[in-house]
C-alpha positions in Angstrom: 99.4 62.1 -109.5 102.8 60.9 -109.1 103.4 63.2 -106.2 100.5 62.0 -104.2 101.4 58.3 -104.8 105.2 59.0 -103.4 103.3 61.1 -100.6 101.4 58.1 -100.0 104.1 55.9 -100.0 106.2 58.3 -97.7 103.7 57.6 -95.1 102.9 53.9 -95.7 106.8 53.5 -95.0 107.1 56.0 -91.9 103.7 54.3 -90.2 105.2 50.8 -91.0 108.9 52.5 -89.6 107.0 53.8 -86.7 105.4 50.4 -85.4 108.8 48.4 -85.9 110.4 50.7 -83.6 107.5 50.6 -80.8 107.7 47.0 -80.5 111.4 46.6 -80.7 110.9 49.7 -77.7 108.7 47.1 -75.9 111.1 44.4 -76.2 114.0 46.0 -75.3 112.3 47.4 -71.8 111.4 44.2 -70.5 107.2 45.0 -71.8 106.6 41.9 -73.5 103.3 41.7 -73.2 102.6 44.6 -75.3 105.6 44.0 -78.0 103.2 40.6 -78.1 99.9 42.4 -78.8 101.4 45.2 -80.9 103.4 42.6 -83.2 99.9 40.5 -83.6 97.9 43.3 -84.4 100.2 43.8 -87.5 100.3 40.0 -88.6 96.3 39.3 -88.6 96.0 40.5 -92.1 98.5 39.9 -94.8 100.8 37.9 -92.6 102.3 36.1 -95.5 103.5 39.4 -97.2 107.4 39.3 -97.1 107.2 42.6 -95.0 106.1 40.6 -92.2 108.5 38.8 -91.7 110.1 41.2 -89.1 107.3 41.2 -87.1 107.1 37.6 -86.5 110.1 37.6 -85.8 109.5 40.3 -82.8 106.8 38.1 -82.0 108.9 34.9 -81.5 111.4 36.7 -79.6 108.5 38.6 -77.4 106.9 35.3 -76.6 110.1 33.5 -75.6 111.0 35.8 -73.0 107.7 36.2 -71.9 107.4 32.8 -71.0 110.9 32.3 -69.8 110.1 35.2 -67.7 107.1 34.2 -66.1 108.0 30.4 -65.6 111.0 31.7 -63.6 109.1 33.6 -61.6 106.5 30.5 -60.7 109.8 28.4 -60.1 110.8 31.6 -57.2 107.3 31.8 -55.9 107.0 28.1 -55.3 110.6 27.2 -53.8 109.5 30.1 -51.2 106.5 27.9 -50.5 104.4 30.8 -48.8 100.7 30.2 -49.2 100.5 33.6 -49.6 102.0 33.3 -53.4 99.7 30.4 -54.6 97.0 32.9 -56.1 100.2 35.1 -57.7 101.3 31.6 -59.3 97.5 31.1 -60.3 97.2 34.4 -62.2 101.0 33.9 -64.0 100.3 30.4 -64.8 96.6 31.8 -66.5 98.5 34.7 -68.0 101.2 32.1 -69.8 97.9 30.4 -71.1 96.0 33.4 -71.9 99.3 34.6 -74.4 99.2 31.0 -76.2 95.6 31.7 -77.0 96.5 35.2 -78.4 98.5 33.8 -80.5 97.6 30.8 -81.8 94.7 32.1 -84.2 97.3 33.7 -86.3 99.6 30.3 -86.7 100.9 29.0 -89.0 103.9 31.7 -89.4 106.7 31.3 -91.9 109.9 33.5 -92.6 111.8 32.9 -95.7 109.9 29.8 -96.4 109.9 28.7 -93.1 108.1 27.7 -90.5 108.5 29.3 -87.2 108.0 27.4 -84.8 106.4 28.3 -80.9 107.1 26.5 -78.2 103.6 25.8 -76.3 102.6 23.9 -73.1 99.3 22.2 -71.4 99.3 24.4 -68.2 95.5 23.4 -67.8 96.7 21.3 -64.8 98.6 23.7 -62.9 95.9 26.4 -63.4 93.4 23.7 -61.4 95.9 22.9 -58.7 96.7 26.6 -57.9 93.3 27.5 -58.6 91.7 25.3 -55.3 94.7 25.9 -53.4 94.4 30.1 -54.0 90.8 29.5 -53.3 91.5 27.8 -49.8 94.5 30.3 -48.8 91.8 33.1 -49.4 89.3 31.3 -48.2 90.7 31.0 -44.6 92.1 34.8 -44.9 88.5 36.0 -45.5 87.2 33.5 -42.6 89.0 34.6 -39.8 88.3 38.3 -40.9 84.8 37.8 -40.0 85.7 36.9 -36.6 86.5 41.1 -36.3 84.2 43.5 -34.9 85.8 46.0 -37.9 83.2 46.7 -40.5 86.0 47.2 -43.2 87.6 44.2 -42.5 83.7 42.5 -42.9 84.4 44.1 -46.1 87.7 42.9 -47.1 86.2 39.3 -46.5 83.4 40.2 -48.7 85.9 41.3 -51.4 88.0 38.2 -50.8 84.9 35.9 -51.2 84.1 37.5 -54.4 87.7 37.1 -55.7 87.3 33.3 -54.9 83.8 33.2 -57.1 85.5 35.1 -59.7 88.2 32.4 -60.1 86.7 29.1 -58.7 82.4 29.9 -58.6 80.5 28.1 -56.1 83.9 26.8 -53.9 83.0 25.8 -50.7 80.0 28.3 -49.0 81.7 31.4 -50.7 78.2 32.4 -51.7 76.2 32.6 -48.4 79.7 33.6 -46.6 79.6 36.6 -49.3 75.9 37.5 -47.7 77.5 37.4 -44.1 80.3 39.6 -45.1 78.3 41.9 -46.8 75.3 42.5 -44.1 78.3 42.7 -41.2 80.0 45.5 -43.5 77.3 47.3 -44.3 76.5 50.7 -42.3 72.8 51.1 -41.3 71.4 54.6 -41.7 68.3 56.0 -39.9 67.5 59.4 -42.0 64.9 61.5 -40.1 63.9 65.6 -40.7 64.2 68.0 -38.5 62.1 71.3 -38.5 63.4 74.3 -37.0 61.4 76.8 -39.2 58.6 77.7 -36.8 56.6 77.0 -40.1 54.4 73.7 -41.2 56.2 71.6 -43.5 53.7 70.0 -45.8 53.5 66.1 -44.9 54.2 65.6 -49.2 57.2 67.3 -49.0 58.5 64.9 -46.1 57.7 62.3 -47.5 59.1 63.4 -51.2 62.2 63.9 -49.6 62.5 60.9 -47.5 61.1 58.4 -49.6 65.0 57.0 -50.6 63.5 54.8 -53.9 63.4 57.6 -55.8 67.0 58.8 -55.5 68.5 55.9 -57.6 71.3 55.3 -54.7 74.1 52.4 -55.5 75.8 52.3 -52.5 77.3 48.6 -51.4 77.7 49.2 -47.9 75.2 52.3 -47.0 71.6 51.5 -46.5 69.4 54.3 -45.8 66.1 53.9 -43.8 63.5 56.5 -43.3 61.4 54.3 -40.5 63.7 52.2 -38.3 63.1 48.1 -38.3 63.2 46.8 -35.5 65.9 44.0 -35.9 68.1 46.3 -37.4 71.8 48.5 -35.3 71.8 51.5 -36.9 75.0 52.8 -36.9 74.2 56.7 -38.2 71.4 58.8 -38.1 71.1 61.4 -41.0 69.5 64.8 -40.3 67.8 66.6 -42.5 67.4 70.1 -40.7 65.1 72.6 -41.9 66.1 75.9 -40.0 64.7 78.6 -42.4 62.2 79.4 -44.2 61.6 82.7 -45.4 58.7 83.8 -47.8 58.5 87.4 -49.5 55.0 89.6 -49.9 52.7 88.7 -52.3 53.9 92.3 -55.1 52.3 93.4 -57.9 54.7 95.6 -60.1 53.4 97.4 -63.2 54.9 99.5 -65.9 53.0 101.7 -68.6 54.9 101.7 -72.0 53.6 103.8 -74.7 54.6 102.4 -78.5 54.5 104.1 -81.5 55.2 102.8 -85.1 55.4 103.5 -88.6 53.9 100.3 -90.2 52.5 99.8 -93.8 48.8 100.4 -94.6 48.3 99.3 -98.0 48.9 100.8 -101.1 48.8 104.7 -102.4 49.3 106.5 -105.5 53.0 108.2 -106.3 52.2 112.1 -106.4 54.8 114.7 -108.0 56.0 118.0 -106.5 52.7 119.4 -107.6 50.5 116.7 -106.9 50.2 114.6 -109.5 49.9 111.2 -110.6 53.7 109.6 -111.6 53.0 107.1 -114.4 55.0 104.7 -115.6 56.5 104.2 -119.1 53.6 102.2 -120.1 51.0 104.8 -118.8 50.4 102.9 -115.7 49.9 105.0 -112.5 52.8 104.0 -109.8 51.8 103.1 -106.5 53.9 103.1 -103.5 53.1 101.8 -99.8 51.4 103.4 -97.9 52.8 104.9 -94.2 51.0 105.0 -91.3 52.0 105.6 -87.7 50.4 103.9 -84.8 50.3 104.4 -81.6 49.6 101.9 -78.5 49.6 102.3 -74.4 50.9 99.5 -72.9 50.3 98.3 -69.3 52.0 95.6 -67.9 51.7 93.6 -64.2 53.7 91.3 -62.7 52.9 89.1 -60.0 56.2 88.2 -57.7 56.4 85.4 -54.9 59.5 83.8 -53.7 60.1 81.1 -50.8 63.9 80.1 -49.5 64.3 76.9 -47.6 67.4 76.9 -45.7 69.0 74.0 -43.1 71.5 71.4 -43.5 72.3 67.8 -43.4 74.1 66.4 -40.4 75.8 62.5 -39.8 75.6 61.9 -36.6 77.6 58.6 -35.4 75.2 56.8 -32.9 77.8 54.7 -31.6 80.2 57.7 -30.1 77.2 60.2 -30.5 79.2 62.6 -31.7 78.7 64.7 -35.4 80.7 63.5 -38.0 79.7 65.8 -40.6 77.4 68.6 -41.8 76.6 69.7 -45.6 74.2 73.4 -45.9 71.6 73.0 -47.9 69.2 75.9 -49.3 66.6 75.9 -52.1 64.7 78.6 -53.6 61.4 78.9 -55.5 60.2 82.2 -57.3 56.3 82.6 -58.7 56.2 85.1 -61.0 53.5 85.3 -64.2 52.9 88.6 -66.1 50.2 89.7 -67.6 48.8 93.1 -69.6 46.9 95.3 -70.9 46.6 97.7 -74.3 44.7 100.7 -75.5 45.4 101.9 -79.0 46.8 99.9 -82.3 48.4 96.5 -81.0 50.4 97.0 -84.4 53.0 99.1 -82.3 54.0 97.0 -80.1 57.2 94.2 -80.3 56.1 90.4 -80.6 57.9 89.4 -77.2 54.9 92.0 -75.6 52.3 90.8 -77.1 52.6 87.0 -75.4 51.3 88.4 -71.8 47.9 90.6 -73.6 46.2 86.6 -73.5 47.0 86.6 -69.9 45.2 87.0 -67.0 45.6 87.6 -63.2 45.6 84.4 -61.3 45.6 83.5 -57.9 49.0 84.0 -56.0 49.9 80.2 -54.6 50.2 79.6 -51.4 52.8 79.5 -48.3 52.2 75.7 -48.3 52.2 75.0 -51.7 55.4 77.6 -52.2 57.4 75.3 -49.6 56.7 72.1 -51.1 58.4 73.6 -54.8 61.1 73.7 -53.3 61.1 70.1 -53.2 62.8 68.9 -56.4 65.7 71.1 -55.4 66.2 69.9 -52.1 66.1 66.5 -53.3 68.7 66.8 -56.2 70.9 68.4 -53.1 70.4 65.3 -50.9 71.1 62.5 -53.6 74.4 65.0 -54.1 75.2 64.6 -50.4 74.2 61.1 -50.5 76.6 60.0 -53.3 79.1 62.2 -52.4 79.7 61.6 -48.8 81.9 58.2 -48.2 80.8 57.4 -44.3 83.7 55.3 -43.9 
């Protein structure tokens, strides 16, 4: 028992060793921040315990040079008065109010009776000052970028914007300006199919594959359209080519198995050497189980259909006209259902052969029917092309 207290003590010490070194590591590498959140995790329980005390102390010292750290750098950023910096001097000033709060749930800290003492500041008005003018410096960024005939710079607007409504919501028209952005960024895609097979592709299938809704796309700035709108400049058109399609011979292929089995049928009396009854000790005639073999002819058909669609999925750029890209695409559906026959004592047979004696032949599906399984596949391919494929 003693031995697994001391164990337990061992480790208590090295663990508390351990984190004392980490945040003195922090400190000593400039990483306040985390010497900060490190120290506080240790003081939220216990904090008046007198082995503590050291990380306060860490703590003070982390937060000290944090701040002195960070003010300094707002002091630089705004003697070299660029515009530029006013959204850097917005997030440092949040940042220096953002580490108060950390810390301030965990006040008041002594050491050795007393109280230490950190040194905060109201930096609520700096945070609104720097706030509206960060908002207007990206603000007339973002605005002049939609004067470019660039789709990604459309989209760097819309990103600015919705940096803006992150930090200051509702400034100005960020919102509808957002919408602008986003619909001048946004690449229009006509998707249409192709059919090279020499073979009817059943109308279902088409529409299976081109009916977009059910692919469960998240794409900001692709929009996919199986029947062109009017008002709309597509900028792609997506081919789905079918070039192949190739359908084996309806087969039938059987097998004859014969079974045979020694199985247990019932019960008969223990005979001697000579033929006589064995008895027990108690004048009871023994009886042993009785073995019989059986013997079972086992026919079996399968029925075997198979259909591969083949083609590929091409982007074609319909402002240069020229292919950007092409992805293969193939899918392939096999039909097959056994069923069988017996003559003789089903008792020979395995379990696993005795699922296809309920069957019975049915009708082979057809070409049409065979092409449109192929669907789900197909589909799942798409969505992978789809999601995968960045246009821009």
């Amino acid at each position: 028992m003693k031995k697994q207290l001391l164990s337990i003590l061992s480790l208590f010490i090295l663990c508390a060793c351990s984190s004392s070194k980490q945040i003195e590591k922090s400190l000593s590498t400039g990483n306040y921040d985390q010497a900060i959140y490190d120290a506080l995790n240790k003081l939220r329980t216990n904090k008046d315990k007198k082995g503590k005390a050291e990380y306060i102390v860490m703590l003070h010292e982390a937060y000290n040079k944090a701040t002195e750290r960070d003010l300094g750098s707002v002091d630089f950023l705004k003697q070299d008065n660029n515009p530029e910096n006013y959204i850097r001097i917005y997030d440092t000033y949040v940042n220096l109010d953002n580490r108060q709060e950390r810390i301030k749930p965990v006040l008041p800290l002594y050491v050795n009776g007393r109280e230490v003492k950190f040194d905060f500041n109201d930096y609520s008005s700096h945070i609104i000052s720097f706030k509206n003018d960060a908002s207007q410096q990206i603000y007339q960024t973002a605005l002049s970028l939609l004067d470019s005939k660039n789709k990604l710079d459309f989209r760097q607007a819309y990103n600015d914007f919705k940096e803006i409504e992150t930090i200051n919501p509702n400034f100005k028209d960020v919102r509808q300006l957002m919408d602008v952005a986003h619909s001048k960024g946004t690449d229009f895609v006509l998707v249409d199919m192709v059919n090279d097979t020499e073979k009817v592709i059943p109308q279902r299938l088409e529409d299976d594959l081109l009916n977009f809704s059910t692919y469960g796309l998240n794409n900001l700035w692709t929009v996919y359209h199986n029947t062109p709108v009017n008002e709309v400049n597509y900028d792609y058109n997506m081919r789905v080519n079918l070039r192949g399609i190739n359908i084996s011979p309806e087969q039938i292929k059987e097998r004859q198995i014969i079974k045979e089995k020694q199985i247990i049928d019932g019960k008969k009396d223990l005979l001697d050497d000579n033929g006589y009854q064995v008895k027990d000790s108690l004048g009871n005639v023994i009886k042993i189980d009785n073995l019989k073999t059986v013997r079972c002819e086992y026919y079996e058909s399968t029925q075997f259909k198979s259909v591969q669609v083949t083609g590929n999925v091409e982007y074609v750029n319909l402002n240069t006209k020229q292919l950007e890209d092409a992805f293969p695409i193939t899918s392939e559906f096999v039909f097959q259902h056994i069923f069988a026959t017996s003559r003789g004592d089903r008792r020979a047979l395995e379990t696993d052969l005795l699922q296809y004696l309920n069957n019975q032949r049915v009708p082979f599906p057809s070409e049409s029917q065979m092409i449109y399984d192929t669907g789900e596949d197909l589909k799942a391919q798409l969505k992978q092309i789809i999601n995968s494929y960045s246009i821009r």
